[in-house]
N, C-alpha and C positions, 0 to 999 in steps of 0.2 A: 798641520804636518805631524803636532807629537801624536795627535789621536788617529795617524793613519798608521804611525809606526808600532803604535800600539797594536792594532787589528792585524797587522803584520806578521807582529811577536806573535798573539796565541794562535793566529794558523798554523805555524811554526812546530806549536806544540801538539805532542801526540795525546789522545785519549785519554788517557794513564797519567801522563802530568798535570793534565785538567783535571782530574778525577782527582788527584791527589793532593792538589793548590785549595780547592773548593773543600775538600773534607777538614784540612785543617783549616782553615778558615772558619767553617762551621763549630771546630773544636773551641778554637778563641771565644767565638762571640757567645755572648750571655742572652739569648733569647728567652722571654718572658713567656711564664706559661700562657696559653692562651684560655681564657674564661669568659663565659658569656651568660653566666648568672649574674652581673652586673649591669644588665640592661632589665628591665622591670618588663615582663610579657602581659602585652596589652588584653584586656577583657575584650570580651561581645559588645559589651553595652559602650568602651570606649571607642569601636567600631564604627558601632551605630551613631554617636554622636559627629565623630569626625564625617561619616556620608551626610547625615544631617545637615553637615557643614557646607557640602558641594551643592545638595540639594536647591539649596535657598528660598526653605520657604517649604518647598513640593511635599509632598505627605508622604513620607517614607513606607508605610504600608502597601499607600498603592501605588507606589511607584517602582520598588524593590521585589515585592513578590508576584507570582507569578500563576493566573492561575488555569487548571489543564482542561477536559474534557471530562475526565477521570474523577474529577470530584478533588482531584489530590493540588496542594498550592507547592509552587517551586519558592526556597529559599533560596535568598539570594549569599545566603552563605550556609554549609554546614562546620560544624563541628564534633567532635565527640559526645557533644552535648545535645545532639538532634542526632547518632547514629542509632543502630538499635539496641536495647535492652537485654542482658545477659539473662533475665529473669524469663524474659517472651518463651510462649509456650509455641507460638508458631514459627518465630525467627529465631533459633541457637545462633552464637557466633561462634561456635569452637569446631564446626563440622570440616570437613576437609571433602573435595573433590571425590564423586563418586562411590559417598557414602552419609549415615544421616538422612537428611529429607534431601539431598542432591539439588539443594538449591546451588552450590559453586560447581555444578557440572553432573554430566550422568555416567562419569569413568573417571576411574582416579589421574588417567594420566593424561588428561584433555585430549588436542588434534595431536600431543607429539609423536603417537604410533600410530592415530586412524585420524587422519585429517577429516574436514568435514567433509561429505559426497557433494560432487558436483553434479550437482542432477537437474541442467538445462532442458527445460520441457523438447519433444520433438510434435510438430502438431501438425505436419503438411498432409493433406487432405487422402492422398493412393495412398496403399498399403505400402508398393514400391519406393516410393519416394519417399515416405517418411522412416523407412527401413535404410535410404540409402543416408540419408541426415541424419541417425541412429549412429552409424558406423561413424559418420564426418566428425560428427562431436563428440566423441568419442578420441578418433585420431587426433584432434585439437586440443584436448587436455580435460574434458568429462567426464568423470568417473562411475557416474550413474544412468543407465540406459529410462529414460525416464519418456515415457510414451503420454501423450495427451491425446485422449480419444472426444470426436463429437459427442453431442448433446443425443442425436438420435439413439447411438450404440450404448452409452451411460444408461438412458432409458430402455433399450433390448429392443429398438424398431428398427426393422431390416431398412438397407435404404432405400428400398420401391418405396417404401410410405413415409421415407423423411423428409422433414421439410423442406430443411438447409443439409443437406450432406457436408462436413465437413468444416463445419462453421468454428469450430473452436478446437478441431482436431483431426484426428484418422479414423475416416469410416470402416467400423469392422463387421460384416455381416456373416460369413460363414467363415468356416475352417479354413479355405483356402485365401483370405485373406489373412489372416494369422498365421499360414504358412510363409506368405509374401514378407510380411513385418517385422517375423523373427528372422528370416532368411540370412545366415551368414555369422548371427549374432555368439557373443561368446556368453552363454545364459550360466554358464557352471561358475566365473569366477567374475561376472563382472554386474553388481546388483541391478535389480530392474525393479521401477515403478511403475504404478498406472493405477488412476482413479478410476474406480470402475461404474462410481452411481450406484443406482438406487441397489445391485447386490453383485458380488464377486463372484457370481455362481459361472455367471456365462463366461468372461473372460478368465475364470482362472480355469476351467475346463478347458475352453480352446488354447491356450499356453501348452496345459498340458497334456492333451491329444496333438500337437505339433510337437512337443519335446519327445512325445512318445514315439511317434512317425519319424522321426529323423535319428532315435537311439539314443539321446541326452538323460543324460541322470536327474530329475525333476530335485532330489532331496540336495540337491549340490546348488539348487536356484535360491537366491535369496534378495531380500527386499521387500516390496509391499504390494499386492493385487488387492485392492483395498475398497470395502465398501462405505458408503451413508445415509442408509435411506431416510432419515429424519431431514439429513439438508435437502435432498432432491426433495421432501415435502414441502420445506419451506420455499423452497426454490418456484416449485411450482404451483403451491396451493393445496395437491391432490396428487396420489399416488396411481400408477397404473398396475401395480400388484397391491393383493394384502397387506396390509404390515405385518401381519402375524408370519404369512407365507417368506416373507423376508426376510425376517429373523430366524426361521425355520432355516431358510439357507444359509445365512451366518453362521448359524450355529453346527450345520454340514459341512460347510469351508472351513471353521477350525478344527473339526475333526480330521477330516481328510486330509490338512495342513499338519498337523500335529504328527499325523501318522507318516506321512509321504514327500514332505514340503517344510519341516520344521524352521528352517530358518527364512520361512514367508511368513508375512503377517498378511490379514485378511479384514479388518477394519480400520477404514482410514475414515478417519473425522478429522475433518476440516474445519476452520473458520473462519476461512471467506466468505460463504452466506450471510456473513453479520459482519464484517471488516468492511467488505464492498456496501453493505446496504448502511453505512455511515457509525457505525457501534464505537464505542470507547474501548481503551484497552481490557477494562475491568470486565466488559460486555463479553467484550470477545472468548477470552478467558474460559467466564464463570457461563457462559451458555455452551460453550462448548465440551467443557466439563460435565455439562447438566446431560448432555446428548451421550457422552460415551458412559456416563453412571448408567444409564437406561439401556443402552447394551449390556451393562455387565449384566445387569437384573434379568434380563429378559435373557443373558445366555446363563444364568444362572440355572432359572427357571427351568432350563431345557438341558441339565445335566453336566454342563462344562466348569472345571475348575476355576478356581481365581485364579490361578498359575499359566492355565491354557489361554484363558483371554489375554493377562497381562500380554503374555508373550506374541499376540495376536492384534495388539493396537501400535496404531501407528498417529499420532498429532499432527497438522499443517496449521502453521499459527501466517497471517499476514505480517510484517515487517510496515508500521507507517512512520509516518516525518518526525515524530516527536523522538530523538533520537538518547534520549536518557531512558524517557517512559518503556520505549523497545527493550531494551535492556534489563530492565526492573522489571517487564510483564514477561520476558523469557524466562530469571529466574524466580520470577514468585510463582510464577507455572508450575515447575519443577515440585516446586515446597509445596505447594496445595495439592496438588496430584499425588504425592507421595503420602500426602495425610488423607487425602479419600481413598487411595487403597491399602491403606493401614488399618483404615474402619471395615475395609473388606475381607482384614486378614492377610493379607498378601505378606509373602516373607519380604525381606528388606530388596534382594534380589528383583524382585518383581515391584517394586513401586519404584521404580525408575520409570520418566517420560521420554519417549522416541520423539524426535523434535524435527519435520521437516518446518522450511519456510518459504516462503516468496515476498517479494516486494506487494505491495497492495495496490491494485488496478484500481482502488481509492482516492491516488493519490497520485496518479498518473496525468497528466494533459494532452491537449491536441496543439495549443498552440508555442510555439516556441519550442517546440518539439526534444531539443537537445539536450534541456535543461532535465529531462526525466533521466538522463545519463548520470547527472550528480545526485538526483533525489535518490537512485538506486544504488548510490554508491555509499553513500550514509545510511541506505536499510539494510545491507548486507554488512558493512561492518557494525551495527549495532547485535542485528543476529549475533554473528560469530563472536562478541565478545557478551553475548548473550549463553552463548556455549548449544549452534542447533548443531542439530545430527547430520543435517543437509541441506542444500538450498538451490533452488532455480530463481535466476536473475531473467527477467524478463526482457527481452529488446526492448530496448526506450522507444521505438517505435510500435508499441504493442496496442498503443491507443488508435491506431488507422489502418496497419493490416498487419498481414502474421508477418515475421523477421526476415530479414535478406542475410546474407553472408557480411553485411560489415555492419549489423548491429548485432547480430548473432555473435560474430568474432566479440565486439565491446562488452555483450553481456559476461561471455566465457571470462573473458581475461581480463576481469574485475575481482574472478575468483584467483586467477593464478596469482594475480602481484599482488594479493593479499596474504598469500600461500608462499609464494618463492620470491617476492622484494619486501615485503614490509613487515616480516617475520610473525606473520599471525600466527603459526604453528606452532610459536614457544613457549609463549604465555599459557597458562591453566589458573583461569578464570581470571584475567588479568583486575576484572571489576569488583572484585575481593576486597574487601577491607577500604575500599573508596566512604568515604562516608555520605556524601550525598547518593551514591550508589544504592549503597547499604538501604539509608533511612525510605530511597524511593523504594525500594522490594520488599523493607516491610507493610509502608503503608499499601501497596500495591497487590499485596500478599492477604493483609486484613479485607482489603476492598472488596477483593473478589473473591474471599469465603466468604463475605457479607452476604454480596450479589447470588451467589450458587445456593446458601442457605433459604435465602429469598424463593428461587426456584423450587427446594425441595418440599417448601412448606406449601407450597402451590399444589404440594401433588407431582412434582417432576417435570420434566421438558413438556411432554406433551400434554398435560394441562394449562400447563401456564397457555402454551403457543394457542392451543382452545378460548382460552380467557384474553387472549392477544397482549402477554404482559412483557415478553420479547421485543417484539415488534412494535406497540408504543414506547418503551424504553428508547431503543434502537431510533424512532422516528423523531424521539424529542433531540437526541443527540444528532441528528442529522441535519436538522432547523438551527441548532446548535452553529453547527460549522459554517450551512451556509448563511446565516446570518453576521457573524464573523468575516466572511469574505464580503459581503455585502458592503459591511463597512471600510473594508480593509483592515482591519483588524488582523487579519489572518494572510498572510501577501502568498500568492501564486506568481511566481516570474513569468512575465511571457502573456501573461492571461488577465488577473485584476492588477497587476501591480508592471510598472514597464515595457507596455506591449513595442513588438516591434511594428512596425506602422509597414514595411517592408519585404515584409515574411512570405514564402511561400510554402504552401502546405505541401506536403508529400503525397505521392501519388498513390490512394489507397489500393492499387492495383487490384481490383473486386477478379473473385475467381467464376469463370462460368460456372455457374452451379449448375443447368440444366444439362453442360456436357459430362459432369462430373457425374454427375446423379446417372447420363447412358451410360457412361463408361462400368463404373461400378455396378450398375445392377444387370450389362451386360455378362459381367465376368461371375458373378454370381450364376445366372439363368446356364450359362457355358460349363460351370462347376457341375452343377447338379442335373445337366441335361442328362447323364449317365447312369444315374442313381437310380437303387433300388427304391422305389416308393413305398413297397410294400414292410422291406424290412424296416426304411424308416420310419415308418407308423407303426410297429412294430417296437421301437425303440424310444417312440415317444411317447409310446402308451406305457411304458416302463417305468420311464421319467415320471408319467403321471402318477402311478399308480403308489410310487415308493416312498417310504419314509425312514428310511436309509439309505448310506452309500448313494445319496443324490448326485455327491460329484462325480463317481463314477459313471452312473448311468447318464449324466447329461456329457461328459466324454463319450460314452456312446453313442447318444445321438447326434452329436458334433459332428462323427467319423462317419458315422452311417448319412450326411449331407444335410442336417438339420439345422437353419440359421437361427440368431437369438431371437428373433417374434418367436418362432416355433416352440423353444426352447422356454421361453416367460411364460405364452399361453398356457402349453402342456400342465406347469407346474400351479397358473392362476387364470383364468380365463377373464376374469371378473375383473374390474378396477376398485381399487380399497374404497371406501365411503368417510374414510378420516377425510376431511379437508380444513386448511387453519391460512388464514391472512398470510399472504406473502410478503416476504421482504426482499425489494425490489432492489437489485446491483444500480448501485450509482459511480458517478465520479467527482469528486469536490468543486472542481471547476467546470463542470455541465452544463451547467445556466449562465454562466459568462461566455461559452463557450456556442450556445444556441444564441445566445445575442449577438453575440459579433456576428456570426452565419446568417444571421438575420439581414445585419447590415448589408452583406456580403451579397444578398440574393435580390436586397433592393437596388445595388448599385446596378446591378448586371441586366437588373430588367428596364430599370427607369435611367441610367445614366445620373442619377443622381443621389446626395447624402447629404447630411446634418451637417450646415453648413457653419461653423462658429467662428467670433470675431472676438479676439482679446483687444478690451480696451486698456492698453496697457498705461497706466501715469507715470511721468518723469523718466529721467533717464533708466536707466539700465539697470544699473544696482537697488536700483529704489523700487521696481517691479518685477524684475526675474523671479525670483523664489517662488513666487505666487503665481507667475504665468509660467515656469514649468511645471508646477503641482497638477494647475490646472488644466495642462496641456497632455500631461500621461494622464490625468483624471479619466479627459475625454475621450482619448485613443484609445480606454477598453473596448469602446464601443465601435472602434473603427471607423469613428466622426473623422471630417476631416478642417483642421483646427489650422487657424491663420495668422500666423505669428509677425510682428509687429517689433521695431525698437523701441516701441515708445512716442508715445504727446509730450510735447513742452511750451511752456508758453516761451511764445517771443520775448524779448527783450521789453520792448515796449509796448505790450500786450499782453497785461496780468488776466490769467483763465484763459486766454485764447488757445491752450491746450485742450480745453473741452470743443473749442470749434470744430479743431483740427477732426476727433477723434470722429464727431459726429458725421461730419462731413467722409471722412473715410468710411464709417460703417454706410450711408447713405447709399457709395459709389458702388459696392456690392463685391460680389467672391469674385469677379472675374470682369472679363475686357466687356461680358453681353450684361454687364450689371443685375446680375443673379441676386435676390436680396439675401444677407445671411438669416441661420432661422435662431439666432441666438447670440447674445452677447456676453462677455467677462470681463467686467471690470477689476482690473489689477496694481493692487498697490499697497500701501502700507496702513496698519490700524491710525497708527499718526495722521495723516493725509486722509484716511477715508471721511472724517465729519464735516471736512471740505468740498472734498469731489462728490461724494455720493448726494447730496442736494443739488448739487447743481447740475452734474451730469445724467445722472441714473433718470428724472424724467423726460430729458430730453434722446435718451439714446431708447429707451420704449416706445416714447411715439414713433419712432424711423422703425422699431420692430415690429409694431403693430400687435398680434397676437405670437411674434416670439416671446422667448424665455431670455431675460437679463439674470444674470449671475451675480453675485459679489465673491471674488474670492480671500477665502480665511472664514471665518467664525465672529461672528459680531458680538460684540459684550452685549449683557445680557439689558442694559440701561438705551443700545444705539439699534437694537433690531429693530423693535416697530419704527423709530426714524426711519431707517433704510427700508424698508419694508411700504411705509408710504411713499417715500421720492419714486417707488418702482421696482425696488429690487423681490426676484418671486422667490431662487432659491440660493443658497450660502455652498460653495465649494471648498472645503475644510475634511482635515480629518476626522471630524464626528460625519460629515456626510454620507448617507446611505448611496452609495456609488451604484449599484445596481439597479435602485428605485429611479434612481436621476437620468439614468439612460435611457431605460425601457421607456421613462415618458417623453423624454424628445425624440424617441421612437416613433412612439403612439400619436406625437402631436405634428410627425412628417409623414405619417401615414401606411408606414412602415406593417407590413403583415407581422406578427407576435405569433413564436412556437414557442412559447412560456408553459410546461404542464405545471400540474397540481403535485406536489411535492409526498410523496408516499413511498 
């Protein structure tokens, strides 16, 4: 009762008497300074000893560190004492944002006045429709009109003679489909990208013979029409222009940019040819580096400033899982780019990197499909706190067909609540002063001037790629990873690690290509039915003839109904004679993911799979851990695995747990007594130098030529024991999980699309 009338009284009281009861109060009492120089600040090394302590025994090296693809080991703690060196001639720490080597950003004042571009690829197959998803994502919250063209128009083949029209984008063959595409668009204030392949000559002519034709200001366009022809070599092995002829256009696209178009850039180097083909981040980096130094030389060569090209490149770096390493190889990008065109002269202005990014179709999967939703959402915010210039978030659906409207929507608005809830826009380089940050960007920084140095003493990119020093790099790192998943080492959700047994794939909805292919190259034949012939050979033979003012004149021939074959031929009849080993786009999980398809093709044709029987020992506690292990082990493979509570012996019947089990495995998968093609014995290391004698030969004979399991890892003193009662292989996390499958594959008879790893 007193303490309600207590609570009573100070409701009672107004603000002001409270405020003023409290203040003196405070005036009374004698509070103690507070100091905390009295508690003694523990060392590293007392650190390490107290983990030691949790450890028991385990070996703190390898247990604690961590180590990458990269070459580089993660600590498991840093400190000032592992940050970087005030004395580093490559890492300064006193630079500030947008100045310096721009390793903490390439503008002083980060996204708080230019957020990053949101620049969600557009890739649907008609000019129309991919004109009208332009606009959509746009309306949705897109900032960048960002166009993904086919494979055939990258390469300049009309679509009569392409293969796949529209396989990874917008078939564009003449003017009047670039009329369709731009159709409506706001080109003066809203930036626009597009990969253009192996040269920017044809798509940035057709841009701009459309902006001409409709009265648009071209020098009000900005963003990137952007070429590569070094990746399109490695991509395919072998060029279908010169290389010389290509660079000749490069080096016409800056001009004509420079004059007409200044705030477009005209080479875009990428490096997804080496992200996709399994490369480390150092690879990625230091070859892609190695590709745009060889532009600068070769527009050197052909009379263009450092100042023009700087202003004329554009970077696409892949975004993968390792979500610190992203962060360190975005800003030691920065810092070595800035130091290779330093060596070029470049004023301070001009060695800043343009940083587009995407998620890495590396690192993407087919199975468990959803889970590519979060892998994207840890590569976009490592970018952005990486500090890119822009980024396309891929639908997590990108592994089985192009985007619908609600992974299109997920991709989009990964970028907004990054942007308008989670205050990314305030921070200026939030990763600053982090010290394990820090330490990863410098060694990260050293790596890959290592790596690029490596290259230049080769003779440059295109020596090396001749001598194939890229591409075995690249290939050992890719055996690298999947070896790693093999073991599980490396866990894919969904795929080597917890598959869902339940799952149904999405429907890759496959597009007619052959009506695709009428459609388009009817509208084509309908275009040019009208057309002067004469003047356009007339205008191609101009094209041919010139060694200047190219762009101009291939805008001429554009107008006058000229398609890009016409347009490539004209300028190269010939196909280049360079050819260098390609490096072939993979997916991490590709081979776990042709195995289960495997399974999948057996079941459909035969009614039948890899039937397995857990022999599980004793109650329940005493064999779970080991028969779920073993149970998601199996379910990569899409086996179908037979779950049991357990053998026990009777009461009055010591071992009669081994009867029981035998007898169950005997009776078979099902009511028609199917035999299983394999067995697991599950239980505890204690318990195993009991049961494994006594049971493991007798559950072999009832398997005949199946496979008996043991699972866990046998000491190294009880394996040939277990190994002669019967046991053939050990299910443990040393087990090579994808070797173990493929063979009770191969030993059910299962057809095997296993290729050779290149």
């Amino acid at each position: 009762m007193a303490e309600q009338n207590t609570q009573e009284s100070v409701k009672q009281l107004t603000d002001k008497e409270l405020e003023a009861i409290l203040r003196k109060s405070n005036e009374k009492a004698d509070f103690p300074e507070v100091k905390f120089d009295e508690f003694e600040k523990p060392t590293y090394e007392e650190w390490v000893e107290a983990c030691n302590a949790l450890l028991k025994g385990k070996p703190f090296d390898k247990i604690m560190f961590t180590k990458t693809y990269e070459g580089i080991t993660f600590d498991p703690i840093y400190t000032w004492r592992t940050g970087p060196s005030a004395t580093d001639k490559i890492l300064p720490t006193d630079d500030y944002p947008g100045m310096g080597d721009f390793l903490r950003g390439a503008t002083v004042n980060g996204y708080k006045c230019a957020p990053w571009g949101i620049a969600q690829a557009c890739d649907e197959t008609l000019p129309k429709e991919n004109n009208e998803l332009l606009k959509h994502e746009i309306d949705r919250g897109s900032t960048v009109y960002n166009v993904r063209i086919d494979t055939a128009t990258a390469d300049g083949i009309d679509v009569m003679d392409a293969e796949k029209p529209g396989d990874i984008g917008v078939s564009i063959t003449a003017l009047e489909d670039m009329h369709t595409l731009l159709d409506g668009l706001d080109m003066e204030k809203i930036p626009f990208m597009m990969y253009a392949g192996t040269s920017s000559l044809r798509m940035l002519a057709l841009v701009a013979a459309t902006l001409k034709a409709k009265g648009k200001d071209v020098s009000k366009v900005k963003g990137v029409i952007g070429a590569n022809p070094i990746a399109q070599l490695i991509k395919r092995g072998k060029l279908n222009q010169p290389l010389e002829e290509l660079y000749d256009e490069m080096a016409e696209s800056i001009r004509w940019t420079r004059k007409n178009a200044p705030q477009l850039r005209t080479i875009f180097v990428r490096s997804d040819i080496f992200s996709n083909g399994g490369a480390n981040a150092v690879q990625e980096v230091a070859y892609t580096f190695a590709i745009a130094v060889e532009y600068i030389r070769e527009m050197q060569k052909r009379g263009i400033d450092i100042h023009d090209i700087a202003q004329s490149l554009q970077f696409a770096f892949n975004t993968g899982a390792t979500f610190y390493i992203e962060i360190a190889k975005l800003r030691a990008a920065r810092q070595v780019w800035s130091n290779i065109m330093k060596a070029f002269g470049a004023e301070e202005k001009d060695r800043s990197c343009k940083i587009h990014a995407r998620p890495a179709m590396f690192t993407k999967t087919i199975f468990d499909i959803g889970v590519n939703m979060l892998r994207e959402t840890t590569q976009i915010f490592s970018a952005v706190v990486g500090g890119v210039d822009s980024y396309e978030n891929d639908p997590y659906d990108a592994t089985v067909r192009k985007g619908d409207e609600f992974s299109r929507r997920i991709a989009r608005n990964v970028h907004i609540m990054l942007q308008e809830e989670f205050g990314m826009l305030r921070p200026i380089d939030p990763a600053g002063g982090s010290w394990g940050i820090e330490a990863l960007t410098k060694e990260m920084a050293e790596k890959i001037w290592g790596e690029f140095q490596k290259i230049e003493s080769l003779g440059g990119i295109l020596k090396a790629l001749k001598e194939e020093y890229p591409q075995q790099q690249i290939l050992e790192i890719l055996k690298q990873r999947f070896k790693a998943l093999d073991l599980r080492k490396d866990s894919a959700v969904g795929t080597n690690m917890y598959p869902n047994m339940t799952e149904e794939l999405l429907d890759p909805r496959p597009e007619d290509v052959p009506a695709l292919k009428k459609e388009l190259s009817e509208g084509v034949e309908k275009y040019r039915a009208d057309m002067d012939k004469d003047f356009l050979k007339e205008k191609l033979e101009e094209l041919k003839a010139a060694d200047t003012d190219i762009v101009e004149k291939a805008i001429a021939a554009f107008s006058a109904g000229a398609t890009i074959s016409e347009v490539r031929t004209a300028r190269a009849a010939k196909a280049d004679s360079i050819e260098v080993r390609k490096i072939y786009a993979h997916r991490w999980t590709e081979r776990f993911e042709k195995l289960r398809f495997d399974t999948q093709a057996f079941k459909k044709e035969t009614g039948k799979n890899v039937e397995i029987f857990l022999a599980n020992m004793g109650p329940i506690p005493q064999h779970k851990a080991r028969a779920d292990f073993s149970t998601s082990f199996l379910q990569v493979g899409e086996f179908s695995v037979h779950l049991n509570n357990g053998f026990q012996d009777d009461e009055d019947k010591p071992g009669s747990r081994w009867d029981k089990c035998v007898e169950a495995l005997k009776a078979g998968c099902d009511d028609k007594g199917t035999p299983y093609d394999c067995a697991v014995i599950c239980s505890t290391d204690a318990t195993y130098p009991e049961d494994v004698p006594a049971l493991a030969p007798r559950l072999k004979e009832v398997l005949g030529k199946g496979t008996l399991f043991l699972a866990g890892a046998a000491p190294k003193d009880m394996e040939a024991v277990y190994r002669e009662a019967g046991i053939d292989e050990f299910i443990s996390v040393k087990a090579n999980c994808y070797d173990i499958l493929r063979m009770l594959q191969q030993k059910k008879g299962m057809k095997i699309t296993e290729e050779e790893v290149k």
